[in-house]
C-alpha positions in Angstrom: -21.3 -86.4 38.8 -19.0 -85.0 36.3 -21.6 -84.6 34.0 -23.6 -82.0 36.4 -20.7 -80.4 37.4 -20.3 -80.0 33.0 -24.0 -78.8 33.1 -23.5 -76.5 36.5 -20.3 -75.0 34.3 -22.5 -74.0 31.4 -25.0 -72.7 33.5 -22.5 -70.4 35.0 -21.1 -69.4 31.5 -24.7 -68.5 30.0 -25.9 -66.3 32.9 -22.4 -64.8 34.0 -20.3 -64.5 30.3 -22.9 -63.8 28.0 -24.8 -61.0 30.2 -21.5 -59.5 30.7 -20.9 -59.6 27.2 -24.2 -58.0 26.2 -23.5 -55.4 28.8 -20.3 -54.9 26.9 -22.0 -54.5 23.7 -24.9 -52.1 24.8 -22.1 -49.7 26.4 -20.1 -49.8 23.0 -23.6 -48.4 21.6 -24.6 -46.2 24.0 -21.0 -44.5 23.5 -21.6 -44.6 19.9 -25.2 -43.1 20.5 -23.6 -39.9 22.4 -21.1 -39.7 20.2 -23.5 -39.0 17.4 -25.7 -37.0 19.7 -22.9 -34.9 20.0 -22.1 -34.6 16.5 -26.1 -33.9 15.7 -25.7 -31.4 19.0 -22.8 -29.5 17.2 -24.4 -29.5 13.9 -27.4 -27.6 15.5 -25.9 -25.1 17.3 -23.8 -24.4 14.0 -27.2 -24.0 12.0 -28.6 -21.6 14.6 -25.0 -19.7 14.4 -25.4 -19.2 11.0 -28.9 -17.9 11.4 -27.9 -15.7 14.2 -24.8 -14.1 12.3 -27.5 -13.6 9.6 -29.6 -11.4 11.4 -27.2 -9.4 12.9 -25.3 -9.3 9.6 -28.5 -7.7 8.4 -29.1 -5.6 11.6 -26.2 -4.0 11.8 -25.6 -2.9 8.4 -29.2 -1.9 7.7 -28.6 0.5 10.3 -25.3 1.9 9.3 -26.7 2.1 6.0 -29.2 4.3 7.3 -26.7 6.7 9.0 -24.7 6.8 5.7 -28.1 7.8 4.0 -28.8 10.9 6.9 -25.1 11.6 6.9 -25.2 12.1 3.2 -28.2 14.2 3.2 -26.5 16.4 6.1 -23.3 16.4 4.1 -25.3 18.0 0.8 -26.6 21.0 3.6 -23.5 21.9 4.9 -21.4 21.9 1.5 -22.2 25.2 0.3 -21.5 27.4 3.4 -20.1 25.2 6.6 -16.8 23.8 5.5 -16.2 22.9 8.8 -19.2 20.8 9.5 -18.8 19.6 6.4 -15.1 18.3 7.5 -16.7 16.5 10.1 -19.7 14.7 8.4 -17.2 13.4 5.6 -14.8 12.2 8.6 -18.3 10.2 10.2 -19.2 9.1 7.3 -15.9 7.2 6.7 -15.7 5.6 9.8 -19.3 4.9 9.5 -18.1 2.6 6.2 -15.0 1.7 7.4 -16.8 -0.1 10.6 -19.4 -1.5 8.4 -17.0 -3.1 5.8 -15.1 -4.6 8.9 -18.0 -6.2 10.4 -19.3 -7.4 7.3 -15.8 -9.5 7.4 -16.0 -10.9 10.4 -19.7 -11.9 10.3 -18.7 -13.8 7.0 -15.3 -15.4 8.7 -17.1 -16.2 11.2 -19.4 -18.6 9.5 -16.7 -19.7 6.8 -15.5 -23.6 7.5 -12.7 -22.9 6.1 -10.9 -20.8 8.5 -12.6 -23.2 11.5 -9.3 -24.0 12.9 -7.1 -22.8 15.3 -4.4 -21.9 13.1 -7.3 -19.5 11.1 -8.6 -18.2 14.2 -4.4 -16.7 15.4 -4.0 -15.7 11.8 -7.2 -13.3 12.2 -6.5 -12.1 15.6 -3.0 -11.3 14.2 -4.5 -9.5 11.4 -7.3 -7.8 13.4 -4.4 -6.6 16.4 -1.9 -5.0 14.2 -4.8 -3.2 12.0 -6.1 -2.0 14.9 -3.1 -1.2 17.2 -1.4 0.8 13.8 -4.8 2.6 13.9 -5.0 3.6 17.7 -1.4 5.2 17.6 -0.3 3.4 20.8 2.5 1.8 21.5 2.3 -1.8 21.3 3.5 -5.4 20.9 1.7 -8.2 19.4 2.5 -11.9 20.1 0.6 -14.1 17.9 1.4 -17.8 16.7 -0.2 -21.0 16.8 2.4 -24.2 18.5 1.9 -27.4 17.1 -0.1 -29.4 14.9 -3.3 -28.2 13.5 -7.5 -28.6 15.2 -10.5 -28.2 13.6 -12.8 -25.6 15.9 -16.5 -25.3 15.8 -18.2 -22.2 14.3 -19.2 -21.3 17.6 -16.2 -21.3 20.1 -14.2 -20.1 17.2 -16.4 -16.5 17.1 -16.3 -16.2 20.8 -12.7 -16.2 21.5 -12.5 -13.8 18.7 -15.1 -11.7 20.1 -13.1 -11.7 23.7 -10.2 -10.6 22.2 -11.7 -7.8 20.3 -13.3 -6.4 23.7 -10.5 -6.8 25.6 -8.1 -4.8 23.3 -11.2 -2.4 22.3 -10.9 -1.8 26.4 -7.6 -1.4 26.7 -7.0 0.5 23.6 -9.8 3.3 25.5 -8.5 2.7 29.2 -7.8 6.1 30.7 -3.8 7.0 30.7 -3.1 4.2 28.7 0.2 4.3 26.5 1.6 0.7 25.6 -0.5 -2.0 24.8 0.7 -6.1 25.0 -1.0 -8.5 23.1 -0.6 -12.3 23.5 -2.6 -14.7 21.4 -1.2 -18.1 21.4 -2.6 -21.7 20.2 -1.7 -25.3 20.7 -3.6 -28.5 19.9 -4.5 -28.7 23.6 -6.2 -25.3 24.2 -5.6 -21.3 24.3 -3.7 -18.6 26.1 -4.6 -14.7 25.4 -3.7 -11.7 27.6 -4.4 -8.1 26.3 -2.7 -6.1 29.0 -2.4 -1.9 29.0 -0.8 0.6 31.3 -3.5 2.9 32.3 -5.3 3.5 35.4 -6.4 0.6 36.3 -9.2 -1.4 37.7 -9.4 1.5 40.7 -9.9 4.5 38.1 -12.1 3.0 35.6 -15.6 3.9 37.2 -16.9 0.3 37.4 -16.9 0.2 33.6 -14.0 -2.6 33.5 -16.7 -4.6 36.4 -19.8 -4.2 34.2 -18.3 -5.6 30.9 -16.4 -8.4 32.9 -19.9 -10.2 33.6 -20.6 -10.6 29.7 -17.2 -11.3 29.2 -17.4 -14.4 31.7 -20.5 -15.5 30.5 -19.5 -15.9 27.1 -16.0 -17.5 28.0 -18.2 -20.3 30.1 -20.1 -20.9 27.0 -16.6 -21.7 25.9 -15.3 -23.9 28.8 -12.7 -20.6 29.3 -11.3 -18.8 32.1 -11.0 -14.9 31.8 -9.5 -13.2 34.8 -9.4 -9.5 34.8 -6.0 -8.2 36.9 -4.6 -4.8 38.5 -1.1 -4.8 37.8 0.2 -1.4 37.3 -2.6 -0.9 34.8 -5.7 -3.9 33.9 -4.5 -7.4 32.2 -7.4 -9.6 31.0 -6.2 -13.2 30.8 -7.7 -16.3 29.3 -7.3 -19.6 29.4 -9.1 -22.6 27.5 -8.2 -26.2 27.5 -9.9 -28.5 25.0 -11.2 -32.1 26.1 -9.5 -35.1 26.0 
């Protein structure tokens, strides 16, 4: 007797212990198996980043280099007897540059790991908001820091927040009656807060512009895992919010 109950006892511990422990082991490698599918997942989509940023790279300042060439020519017309025109092709031509030198900087922080963090991403927003606020002549405030310890960011999510910021304050620095401009930009090891807000006319005046460029907006903030809410209040405030996994 005792020694069937001993056999009826191993019985029970071979097809009830062990299974459970190979089920065990099989989800230890099926989370180790995501894992890297995640990792070979990110990797991709920061291949086809770089490519992309390539292109447009060359896209966009193949064809500014072309308006430099034409605004040249135009400039050697009108230097003999249109000193006016002449005035105003130099001034294009400058701002022609200046725009191409600035995206030529972004395209190549963009796809630098070194400045894939959240504390490199606030530093450029910092740097791109006060260039460009001193530049607009409005009166503004920028907020800027990063809170807490240090996260690495992929190439990808790291471009688009930047990218939302730079259309929200390229809104509100052209928003109709607009005369003070807040900028907040702040990071923490657990996500990101931004709100560009301006004091102009509003959602109501803008002509269904602000409506239009919300829809991009939103779609590249999903591609993100963000929220973007665009607000009337005395004026338009576009807020953001993204929280990172885990």
């Amino acid at each position: 007797m005792a020694s069937a109950r001993g056999l009826g006892l191993s019985y029970l511990i071979w097809h009830i212990v062990f299974p459970a422990r190979s089920l065990k082991r099989a989800h230890a490698e099926l989370v180790r198996a995501q894992q890297l599918l995640g990792r070979i997942e990110r990797q991709h989509e920061a291949e086809r980043l770089n490519s992309g940023i390539a292109g447009q790279v060359y896209d966009e300042l193949g064809g500014d280099l072309v308006k430099l060439v034409m605004l040249a020519s135009e400039a050697r017309t009108f230097a003999m007897d249109h000193r006016p025109a002449w005035a105003k092709v130099i001034e294009d031509i400058e701002r022609i540059a200046n725009e191409a030198d600035r995206s030529l900087a972004d395209h190549l922080w963009a796809i630098d790991p070194h400045h894939d963090s959240l504390a490199g991403l606030t530093d450029r927003v910092r740097a791109h908001c006060e260039r460009r606020l001193k530049r607009s002549r409005l009166v503004h405030t920028i907020d800027c820091a990063h809170e807490g310890p240090d996260r690495s960011l992929d190439p990808a999510t790291k471009r688009d927040i930047y990218l939302l910021l730079r259309e929200a304050m390229e809104n509100a620095i052209n928003s109709v009656g607009a005369r003070h401009i807040h900028v907040k930009f702040r990071t923490f090891p657990t996500g990101v807060d931004m709100e560009v807000r301006e004091d102009g006319v509003g959602i109501a005046g803008d002509g269904g512009a602000i409506g239009q460029g919300l829809r991009t907006r939103r779609a590249r903030a999903e591609h993100v895992g963000a929220c973007i809410d665009v607000l009337d209040e005395g004026g338009t405030a576009v807020r953001l919010q993204l929280a990172f996994p885990g």
